[in-house]
C-alpha positions in Angstrom: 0.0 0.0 0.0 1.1 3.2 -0.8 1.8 6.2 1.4 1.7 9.9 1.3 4.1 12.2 3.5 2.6 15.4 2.6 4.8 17.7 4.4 4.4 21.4 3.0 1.1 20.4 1.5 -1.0 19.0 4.6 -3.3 21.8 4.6 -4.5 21.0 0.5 -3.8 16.9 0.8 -6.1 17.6 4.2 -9.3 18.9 1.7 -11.4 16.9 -0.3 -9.6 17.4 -3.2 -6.2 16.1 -1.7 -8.0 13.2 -0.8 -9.8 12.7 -4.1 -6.2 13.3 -6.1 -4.1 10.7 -3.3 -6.9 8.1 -4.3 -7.2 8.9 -7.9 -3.0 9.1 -8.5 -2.8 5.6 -6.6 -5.0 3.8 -8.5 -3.6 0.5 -10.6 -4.3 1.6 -13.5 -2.6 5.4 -13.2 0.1 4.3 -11.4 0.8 2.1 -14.4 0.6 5.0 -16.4 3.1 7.1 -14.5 5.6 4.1 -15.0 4.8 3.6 -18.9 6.0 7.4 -19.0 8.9 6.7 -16.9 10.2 3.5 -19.0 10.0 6.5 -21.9 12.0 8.5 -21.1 9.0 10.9 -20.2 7.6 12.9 -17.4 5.7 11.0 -15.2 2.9 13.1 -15.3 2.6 13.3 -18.8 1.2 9.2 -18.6 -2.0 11.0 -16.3 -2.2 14.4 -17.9 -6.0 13.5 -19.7 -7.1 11.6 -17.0 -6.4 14.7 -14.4 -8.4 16.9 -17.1 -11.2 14.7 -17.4 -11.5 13.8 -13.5 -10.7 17.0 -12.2 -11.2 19.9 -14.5 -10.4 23.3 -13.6 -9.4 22.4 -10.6 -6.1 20.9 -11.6 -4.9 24.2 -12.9 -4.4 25.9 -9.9 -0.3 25.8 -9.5 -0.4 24.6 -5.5 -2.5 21.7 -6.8 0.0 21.0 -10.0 3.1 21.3 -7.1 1.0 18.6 -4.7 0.4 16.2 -7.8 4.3 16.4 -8.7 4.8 15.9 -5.3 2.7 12.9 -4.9 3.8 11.4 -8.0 7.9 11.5 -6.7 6.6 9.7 -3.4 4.1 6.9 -5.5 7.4 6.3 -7.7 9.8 6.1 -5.5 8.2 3.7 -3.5 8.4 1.4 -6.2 11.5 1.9 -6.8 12.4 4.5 -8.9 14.4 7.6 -8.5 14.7 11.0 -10.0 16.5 11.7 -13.4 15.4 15.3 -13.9 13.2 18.2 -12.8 11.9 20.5 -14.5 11.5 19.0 -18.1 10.1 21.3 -20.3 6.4 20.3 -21.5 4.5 21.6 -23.9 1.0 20.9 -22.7 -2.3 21.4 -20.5 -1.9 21.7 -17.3 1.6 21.0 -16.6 4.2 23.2 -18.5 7.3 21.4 -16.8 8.1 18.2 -14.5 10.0 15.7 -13.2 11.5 12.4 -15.1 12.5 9.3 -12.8 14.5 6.1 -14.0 15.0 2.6 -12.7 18.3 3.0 -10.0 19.8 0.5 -12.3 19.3 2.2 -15.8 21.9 3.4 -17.2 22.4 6.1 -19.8 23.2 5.2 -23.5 23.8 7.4 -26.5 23.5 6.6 -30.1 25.4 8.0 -33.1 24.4 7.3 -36.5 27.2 6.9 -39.7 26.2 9.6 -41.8 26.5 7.9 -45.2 24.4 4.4 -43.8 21.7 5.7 -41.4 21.0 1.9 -40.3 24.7 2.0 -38.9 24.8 2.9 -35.3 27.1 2.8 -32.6 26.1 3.0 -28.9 28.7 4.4 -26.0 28.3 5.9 -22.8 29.4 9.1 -23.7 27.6 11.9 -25.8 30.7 14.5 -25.1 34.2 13.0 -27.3 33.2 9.0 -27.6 35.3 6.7 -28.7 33.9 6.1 -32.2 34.5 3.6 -35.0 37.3 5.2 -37.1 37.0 5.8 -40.8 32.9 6.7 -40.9 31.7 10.5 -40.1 29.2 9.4 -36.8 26.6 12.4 -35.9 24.4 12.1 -32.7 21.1 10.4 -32.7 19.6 9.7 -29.9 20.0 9.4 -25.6 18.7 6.2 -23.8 18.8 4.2 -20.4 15.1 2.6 -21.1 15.5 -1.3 -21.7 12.2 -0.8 -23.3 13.7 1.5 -25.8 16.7 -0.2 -26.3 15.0 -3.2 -27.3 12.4 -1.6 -29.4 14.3 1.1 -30.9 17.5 -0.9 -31.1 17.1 -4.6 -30.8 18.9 -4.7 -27.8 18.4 -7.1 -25.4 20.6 -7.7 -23.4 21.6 -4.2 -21.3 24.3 -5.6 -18.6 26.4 -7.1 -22.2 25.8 -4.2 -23.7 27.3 -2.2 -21.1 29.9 -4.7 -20.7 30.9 -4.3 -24.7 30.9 -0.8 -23.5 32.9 -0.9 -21.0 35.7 -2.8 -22.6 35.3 -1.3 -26.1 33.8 2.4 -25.8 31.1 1.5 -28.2 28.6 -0.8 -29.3 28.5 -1.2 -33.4 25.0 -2.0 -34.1 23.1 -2.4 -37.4 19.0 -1.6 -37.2 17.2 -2.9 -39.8 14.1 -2.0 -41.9 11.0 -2.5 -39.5 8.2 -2.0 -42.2 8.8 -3.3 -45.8 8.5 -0.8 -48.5 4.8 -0.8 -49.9 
C-alpha cells in the first residue's frame, strides 16, 4: 500500500480534493501510467495528464494543486522503486508546463550516433561528449537512452548488462537496425 508524506502540503492533501487526487493518483491503472512514462523517457505526469483533465477539470490548474500532484507522483514512484532523473522538463502541454522524469536505480544512460553515409549503422557508448567512435565513418548524434524498453524496441537490444559490458571494454557498441516495415 502506498503512502503519502505530505509535508508542506498538509493543509490541501487535508481537503477533499487532496483526498480525491491521493486516491485517484494511486489507483492501478494510473500508477501504471506514470511508469509507462517513466520507462519512456517521459515525465511521469505526462502518462496522467487527460485523466487529471477529465476527473478533475479546472481544478487541476491551480499551481499549489500541480506542485501537490508532482509531489505525490515523486513519493508513488519512489516507493516502487524509482528515482529522480530530472526536474523541470520542459512540456509543452495542459496543465503542466514542466516536470520531473524518474529512472529505474539500475538504468543506465546510452547514446547513439548514426554513420552519416548508412543511417542503419549505429554505434552506442556511454558518452555523448568525445566517444570513442568507430574510425573511418563520419558518426553524428542520434539519440539518448537508459530505457530497456527503448533499447529493445528502438534498437534490438536485449541484453543491457552485455551491452554495457561491450561498452565498457570497447567504448562503443557497433550495431546495425534494420528496416521495421517493408516498403509498400
Amino acid at each position: 500500500m502506498l503512502t503519502y508524506s505530505p509535508e508542506k502540503f498538509a493543509s490541501l492533501y487535508d481537503s477533499e480534493l487532496g483526498q480525491r487526487l491521493w486516491a485517484f493518483l494511486t489507483r492501478d491503472d494510473n500508477v501504471a501510467r506514470l511508469e509507462t512514462a517513466s520507462e519512456l523517457g517521459k515525465p511521469a505526469v505526462e502518462g496522467v495528464e487527460e485523466q487529471l483533465l477529465a476527473e478533475f477539470r479546472e481544478e487541476i490548474l491551480a499551481g499549489r494543486v500541480k506542485q501537490m500532484v508532482g509531489h505525490m507522483v515523486r513519493q508513488i514512484l519512489e516507493q516502487r522503486d524509482w528515482v529522480l532523473d530530472q526536474t523541470d522538463v520542459k512540456l509543452h502541454s495542459v496543465p503542466f508546463s514542466k516536470a520531473a522524469r524518474y529512472r529505474r536505480s539500475d538504468w543506465f544512460t546510452f547514446h547513439a550516433f548514426r554513420n552519416s553515409s548508412d543511417p542503419r549503422d549505429v554505434v552506442i557508448t556511454d558518452r555523448r561528449q568525445n566517444p570513442t567512435l568507430p574510425a573511418g565513418s563520419r558518426w553524428t548524434f542520434y539519440a539518448t537512452f537508459a530505457s530497456p524498453l527503448k533499447a529493445a524496441v528502438a534498437f534490438g537490444v536485449n541484453d543491457i548488462k552485455q551491452l554495457r559490458q561491450q561498452v565498457h571494454s570497447h567504448g562503443y557498441q557497433r550495431i546495425r537496425i534494420e528496416r521495421q516495415l517493408r516498403r509498400a
